[in-house]
Each structure stands twice: as C-alpha cells, then as structure tokens.
N, C-alpha and C positions, 0 to 999 in steps of 0.2 A: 380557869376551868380546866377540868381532868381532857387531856387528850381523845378522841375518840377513835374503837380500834378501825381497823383497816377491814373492810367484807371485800369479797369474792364477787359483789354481784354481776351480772351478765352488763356488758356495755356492748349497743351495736352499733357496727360500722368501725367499732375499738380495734387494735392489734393488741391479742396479749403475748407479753415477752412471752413465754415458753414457746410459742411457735416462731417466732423469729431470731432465739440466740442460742445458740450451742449449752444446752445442761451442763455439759462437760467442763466447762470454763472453770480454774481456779475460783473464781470471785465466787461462780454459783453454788461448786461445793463448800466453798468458807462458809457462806451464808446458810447453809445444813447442820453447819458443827456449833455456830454459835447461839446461847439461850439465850434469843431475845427477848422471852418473856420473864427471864431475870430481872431486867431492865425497868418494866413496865411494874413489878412488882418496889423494886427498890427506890424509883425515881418519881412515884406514886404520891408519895406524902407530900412532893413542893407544890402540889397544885389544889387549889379549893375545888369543891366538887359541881355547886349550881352557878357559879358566878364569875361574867364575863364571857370573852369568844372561847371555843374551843383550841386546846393546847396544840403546838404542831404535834404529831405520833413522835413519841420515844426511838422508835427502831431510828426515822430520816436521820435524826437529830446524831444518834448516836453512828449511824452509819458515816453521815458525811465527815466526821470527824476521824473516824477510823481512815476514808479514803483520802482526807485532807495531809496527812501526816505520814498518807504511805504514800503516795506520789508527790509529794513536797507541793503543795497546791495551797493559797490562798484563802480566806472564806471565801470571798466575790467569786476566784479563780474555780472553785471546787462545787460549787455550787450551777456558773454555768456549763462545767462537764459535768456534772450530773446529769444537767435535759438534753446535754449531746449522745450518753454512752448509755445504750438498754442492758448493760451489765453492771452501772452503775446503780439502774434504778432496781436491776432484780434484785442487787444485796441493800438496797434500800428497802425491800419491800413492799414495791408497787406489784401490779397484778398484771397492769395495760402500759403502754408506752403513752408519757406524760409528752405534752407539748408546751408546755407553762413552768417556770421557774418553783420548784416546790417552796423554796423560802425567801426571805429576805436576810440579804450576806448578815445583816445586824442580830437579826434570830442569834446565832449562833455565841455573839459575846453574852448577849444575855443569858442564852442557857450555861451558858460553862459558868457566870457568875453566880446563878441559880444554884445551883450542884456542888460548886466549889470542888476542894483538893479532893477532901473523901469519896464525893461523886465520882469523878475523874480517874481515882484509884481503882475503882470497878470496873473500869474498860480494860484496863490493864491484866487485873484480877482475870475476865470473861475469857481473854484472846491466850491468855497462857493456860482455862482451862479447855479450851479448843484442842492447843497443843497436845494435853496430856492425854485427852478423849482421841484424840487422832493419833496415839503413840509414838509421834515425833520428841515429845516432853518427855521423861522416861527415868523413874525413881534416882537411876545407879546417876542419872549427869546432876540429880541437885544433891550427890552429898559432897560432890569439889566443887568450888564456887571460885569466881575471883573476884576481888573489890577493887575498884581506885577511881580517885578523883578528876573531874573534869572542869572547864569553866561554859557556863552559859553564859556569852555576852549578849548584853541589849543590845536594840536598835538604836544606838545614839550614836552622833559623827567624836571625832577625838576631839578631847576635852583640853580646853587652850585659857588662859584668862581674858585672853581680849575676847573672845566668844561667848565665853561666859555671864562677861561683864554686861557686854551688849542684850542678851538674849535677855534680859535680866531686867535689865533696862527697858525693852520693848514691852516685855510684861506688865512691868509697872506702870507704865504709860498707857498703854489701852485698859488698865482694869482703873486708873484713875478717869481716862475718858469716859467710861461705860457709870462711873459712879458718879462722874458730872463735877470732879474737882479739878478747880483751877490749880494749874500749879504754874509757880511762877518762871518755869522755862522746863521744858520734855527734854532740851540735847538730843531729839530724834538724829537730826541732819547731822549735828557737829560729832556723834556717837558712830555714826555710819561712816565718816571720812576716817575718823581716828581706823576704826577698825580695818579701813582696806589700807591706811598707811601703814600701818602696824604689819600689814599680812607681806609687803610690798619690802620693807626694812629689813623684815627677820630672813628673806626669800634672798637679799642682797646682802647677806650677813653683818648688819649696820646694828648691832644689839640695842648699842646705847639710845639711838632712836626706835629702834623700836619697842624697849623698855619705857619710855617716855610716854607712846602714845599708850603702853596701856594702863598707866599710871594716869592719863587723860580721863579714860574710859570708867576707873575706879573712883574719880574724885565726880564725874556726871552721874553714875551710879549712886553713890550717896549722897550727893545735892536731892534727886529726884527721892532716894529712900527717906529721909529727913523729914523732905515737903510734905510727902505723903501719909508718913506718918502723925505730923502735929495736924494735921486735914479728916483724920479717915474717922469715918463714919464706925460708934459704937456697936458690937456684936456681929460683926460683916464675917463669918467664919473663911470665904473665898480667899478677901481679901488679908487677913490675919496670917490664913499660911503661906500668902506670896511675900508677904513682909518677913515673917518668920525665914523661909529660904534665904531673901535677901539680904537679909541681917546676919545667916551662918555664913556665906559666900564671901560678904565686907569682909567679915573676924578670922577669917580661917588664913592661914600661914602654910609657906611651903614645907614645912617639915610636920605638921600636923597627923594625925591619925583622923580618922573617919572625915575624911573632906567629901565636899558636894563636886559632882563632875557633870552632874546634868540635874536643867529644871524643870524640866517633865517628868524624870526619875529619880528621884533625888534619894531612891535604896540601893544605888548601883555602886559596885564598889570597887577598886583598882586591888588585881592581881595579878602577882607573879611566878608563873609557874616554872621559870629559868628556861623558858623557848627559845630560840638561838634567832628565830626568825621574827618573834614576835615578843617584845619586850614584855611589856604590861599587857593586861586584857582587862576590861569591863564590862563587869557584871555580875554574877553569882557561884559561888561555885556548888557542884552538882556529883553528888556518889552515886554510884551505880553498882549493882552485882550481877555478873553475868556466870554462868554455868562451862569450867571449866572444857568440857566433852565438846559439847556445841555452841557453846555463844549463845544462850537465849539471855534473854533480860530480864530476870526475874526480883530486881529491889531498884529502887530509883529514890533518894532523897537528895532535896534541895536544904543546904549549910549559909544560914545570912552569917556577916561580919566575919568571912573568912577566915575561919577556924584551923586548929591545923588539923593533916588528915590524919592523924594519930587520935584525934577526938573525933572523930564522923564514924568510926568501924562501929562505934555497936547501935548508934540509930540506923545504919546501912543495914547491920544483918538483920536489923526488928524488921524491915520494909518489908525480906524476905518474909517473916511470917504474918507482914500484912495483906500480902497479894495471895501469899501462897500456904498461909498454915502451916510452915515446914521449916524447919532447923536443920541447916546441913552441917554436914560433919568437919570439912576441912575448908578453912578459907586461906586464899593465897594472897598476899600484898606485896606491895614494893616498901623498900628500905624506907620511905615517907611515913611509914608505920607504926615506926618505932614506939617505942613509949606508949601503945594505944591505951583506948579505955575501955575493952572490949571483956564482959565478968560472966561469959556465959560457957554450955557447955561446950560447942565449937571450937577446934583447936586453929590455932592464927599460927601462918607458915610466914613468916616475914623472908621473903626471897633474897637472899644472898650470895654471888656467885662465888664469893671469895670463899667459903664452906664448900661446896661443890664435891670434891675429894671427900668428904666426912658424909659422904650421902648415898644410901642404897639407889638401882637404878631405877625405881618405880616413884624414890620421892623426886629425883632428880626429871624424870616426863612432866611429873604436875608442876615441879617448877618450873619448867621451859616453857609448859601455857599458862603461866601466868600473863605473857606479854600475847595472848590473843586478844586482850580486852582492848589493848590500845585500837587495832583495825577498826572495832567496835564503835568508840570513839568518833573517828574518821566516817563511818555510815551516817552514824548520826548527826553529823552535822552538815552531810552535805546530802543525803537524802532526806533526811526525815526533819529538815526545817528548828536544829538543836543549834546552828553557825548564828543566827542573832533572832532573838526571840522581841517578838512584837508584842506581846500582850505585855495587859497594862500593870503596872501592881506589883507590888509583892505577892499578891495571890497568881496574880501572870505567870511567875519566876516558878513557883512550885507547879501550877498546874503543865507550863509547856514541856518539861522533861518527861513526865508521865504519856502525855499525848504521844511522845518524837520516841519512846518505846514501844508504846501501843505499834505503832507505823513500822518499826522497824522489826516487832515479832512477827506481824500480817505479813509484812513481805518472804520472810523465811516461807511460813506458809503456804503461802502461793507457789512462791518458788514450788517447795514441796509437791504441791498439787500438779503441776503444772508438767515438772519433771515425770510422776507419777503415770500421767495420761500418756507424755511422750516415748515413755519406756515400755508400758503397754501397745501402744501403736508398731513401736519398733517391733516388737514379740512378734505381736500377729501377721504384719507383712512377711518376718523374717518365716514362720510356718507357712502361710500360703504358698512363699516363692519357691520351698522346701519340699511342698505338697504334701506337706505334715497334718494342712488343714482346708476344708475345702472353700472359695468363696464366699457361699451362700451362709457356713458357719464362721467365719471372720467379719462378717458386717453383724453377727449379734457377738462380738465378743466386746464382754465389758470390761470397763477399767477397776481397778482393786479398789480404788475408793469413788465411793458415788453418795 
C-alpha cells in the first residue's frame, strides 16, 4: 500500500523539534533546498494503492539513506541515530521528537531492492539539484570535468584455495543436510584439520606440505560434489546453483581468466590497478566524473568484467547527462585513456606531462586538476562507506557507488552551510565590538541562507 503523507496535527504533552533545535543547523537548511515531493511523485508507481499495511513515507526512507552514506553509518547504525539526534528526524521530516525506532534496519534493503539502480540515480540527480538551486553548483564548473577509474571492493576475506575449497564444502554439506540426503561421508572434521594445517605449513614456509593439504581439501570437495550430485533431488533451483559454483571452482586453473574468488559473490573480480601497496583488489571496478573547479560528483558508473578505462569514458560521460541533462565541454583523463571510445561532442584532454612545453598556460591549470579527482577517491572510501561495499548483488555493486556520492556531495553541502552561518556570526560580533552595530540589532541579524 501507497505510503501515507505526513500531517501537522497538534500532539499534547509532544515536543515539536522547531522549539528545541537550532533552524539554523546545516541539516535544517538542506532539508529546505531539497524536493521531497519529487520523491513521493517518482517512487509512487512501486506501491499498490488499497492493499496491504501502509508504506513507510518516502522522505524517512530516503533521508536515512542520504545520512547513512554521509556519516559512513550502517542501516542498524543509522537508524538508531536517527531516534538519538532531533536533527536527524527534522531532515527526516518528523514534526515532534519520535521516542520509537522509525523503521526496521531490514526496511531499508528492501526498499533499495524495490527502487533498484534507476531509483537510486534520483538521490543523486535531487542533491546536485540542491547544489545548483543553492549556487554552490555553477554552469562555468560542469563544462571541465575530470574522469577516472576506481575499484569498489566487496566485503569478502582474501581469496586462498584452501578457503575456498572448504567454504564450499561447508555449503554443500548443510544444503545436503537441509534436503535430507545421505551422503556417504561430509569430510566436515578431516576438511577443518586440513585447512588449519595448511594455514600452519604455508605461515612456516613448508610449501610442499602445504600444497598437499590443499590438494586434500580439493579431492573431499569433489567426493562430496559427486555424491551430491548422482543424489540431488530434480528442479531444486537452490541447490543447482551451489553445484553449478562448485563445479566452476573443481575446473578452474591458476592461469584462468574469469575465476570464482568468493561464494557468496561469485561477480567479484580480481583487479589490478599497479598500487605499490596493494597488489590485487576485489571487486568491481567503478568511473566517476567529478567537476574540475570544485570536486562535485556529477556521473558515477559501475564497469563488470573489468574493462579497460579506455572503454568506460563514454558510458561515464552519458551518467553526466543522466543525473544532470548536461554535456560538458572538456573532459580531462590520465594516459589509461588512451585509445578511448568516447564519439561525442566533448573534447577528451588525455593528460600528458611529457607535452607540457607544447601547452598554453590556461590548458596547462586544467591539466594540473586533473589529479584533484584522486583526493576524491580517498573521501569516498573512507567516509562515505565506497572502501568495501556490503550489499548484495550485482545490483549491490551499481547501487552502492551512487549512494557513497549522494553522501559525499551532502557533506560539501553542509560543509557550505555550516561555513556560511559561521562567517555570518563572525560579521556580526566583528560590527558590534566595532559599534558599527548596535546589540539589540545583531541578535535579529540573519544568516544569507535560510
């Protein structure tokens, strides 16, 4: 059933926020700038109209998401500051100070799965038109843009074969118990020894033992895959794709392309971006286009089967005219560029410094911010929850980059805000103590944005 909106009415013995939080707050004016009834209009269609409980409100939904991703917060985590912080519920859009958890932490995977990528795209879309309605965002920064690629890794521990082999194993074994087939031996016990000897071998640099035991673990692996197989019960779709995994992890080789490194994720992929600190990374890799001038984030696409970034520049620049209807004029890359695929009207600066000398001084400023994006980067993975993404899925993979943007333009935002009020404050002290202004007129002076 369609959510039901939010009234005003009179609650007694209630506190309503306005009388107990500062209007003034960053969060209160955000929550001014943004159309929440955007929202309520466009995320309208996923709900039947007479049937079933009422929907939680669109604004919670989409608020806590918004504050999830800009204070690097949990569901469970974000959910119980929400009923700690009455600035949290005023851009939620409560009226009264709540004493009750508004949702359950699980609400929230279901509504992102509801809504999906496109849904999601619109948060993003709302918070960069805040920006531009609040003149932070500003014609002349989207026609230099900068692109480049990042990686989102998953939540998975490093990928080993004796690990593998095991985990694999375990699965097998509880989805045979759960289906009630006898198998003529689990290896639970002898599959757990192997594994810690093996851990024990390789940690005392003993290889050939500990090549041995995981050669153990791959011959108990497919004894149990075998059994289970001439055993399993016809049309079990569950069990089909645990066999299916099982059966790509036996066959795969260490020189293989598109190998399984995890089997809970098994779209996660091994990349290397030649990091000195960090050999390999797993997971997805991820383009971004941020606004030469200032850093906002205005494209975000997620690349399966790590591509090269010479093929990601022109679904990157399209994202720009997903969020934002707008075609900038100059895009900056790194030498990874090369060779792109990119047939629009945008000119592509492929940044080279060995040219440098062959360069007026105004192209040579845009070349130098091109390496602003990298800091970029670094924000988002260590504030805005982009360093190992939890959600589930290949749908996961696309939806969490767009969120860990969301988060990271809101915080500019605020910032902005926040700065905004405090420079104002400064002004007015700075005339009183001057006796440029009197008292009684400096407690009505207002800040420039409200």
């Amino acid at each position: 059933m369609k959510p039901k909106k939010q009234y005003e009415e009179s609650r007694l013995f209630q506190s309503r926020l306005d009388q107990i939080i500062d209007l003034k707050h960053p969060l209160c004016v955000l929550a001014k700038q943004i159309d929440w009834e955007y929202f309520d209009q466009k995320f309208g269609g996923q709900y039947v109209d007479q049937i079933g409980r009422p929907g939680i409100p669109t604004r919670i939904m989409v608020s806590l998401h918004y504050l999830k991703h800009t204070y690097n917060e949990s569901d469970e985590s974000v959910v119980i500051r929400f009923l700690e912080n009455p600035y949290w519920q005023c851009f939620g859009g409560l009226t009264y100070f709540t004493h009750r958890l508004p949702i359950n932490p699980s609400s929230m995977t279901r509504w992102r799965n509801r809504i999906g990528e496109d849904g999601i795209a619109e948060l993003l879309t709302v918070i960069l038109n805040a920006a531009i309605t609040t003149g932070e965002l500003q014609e002349k920064s989207l026609n230099q843009v900068n692109i480049d690629t990042t990686v989102q890794e998953k939540a998975i521990s490093y990928p080993t074969d004796a690990k593998l082999y095991y985990r694999m194993l375990t699965k097998l074994v509880k989805a045979a118990n759960e289906r009630e087939i006898s198998l003529r031996q689990s290896y639970v016990r002898l599959s757990k020894q192997a594994l810690l000897k093996q851990g024990r071998y390789a940690h005392a640099r003993q290889m050939k033992r500990s090549r041995r035991e995981i050669r153990k673990l791959k011959i108990y692996l497919g004894r149990v895959y075998r059994d289970i197989l001439r055993k399993a019960p016809v049309h079990d779709c569950g069990l089909e794709n645990l066999l299916s995994i099982a059966g790509r992890l036996l066959n795969q080789n260490r020189t293989d392309k598109n190998k399984l490194y995890s089997i809970h994720a098994p779209e996660v992929e091994c990349i290397s971006k030649g990091k000195a600190h960090k050999r390999y990374e797993f997971g997805v890799k991820v383009g971004i286009a941020t606004t030469s001038r200032d850093n906002w984030i205005i494209g975000v696409r997620t690349f399966a089967g790590n591509p090269y970034d010479g093929h990601t520049l022109q679904n990157t620049v399209d994202s720009i005219q997903r969020h934002l209807n707008w075609h900038p004029q100059n895009v900056n890359v790194d030498l990874g560029y090369r060779g792109h695929d990119y047939v629009g009207e945008a000119r592509i600066h492929v940044v080279d410094f060995r040219q440098m000398k062959k360069l007026t001084a105004t192209v040579k400023k845009w070349f130098k911010r091109r390496a602003a994006i990298e800091p970029v980067f670094g924000h988002l993975k260590s504030d805005n929850r982009m360093s190992r993404n939890y959600l589930k899925g290949v749908e996961g993979d696309r939806i969490n980059p767009i969120l860990c943007a969301c988060g990271y333009n809101m915080r500019k935002l605020l910032k902005v805000f926040f700065l905004s009020d405090f420079l104002n404050g400064f002004i007015r002290l700075f005339l009183i103590k001057n006796r440029w202004l009197s008292t009684k007129q400096g407690d009505y002076f207002s800040p420039a944005i409200t």
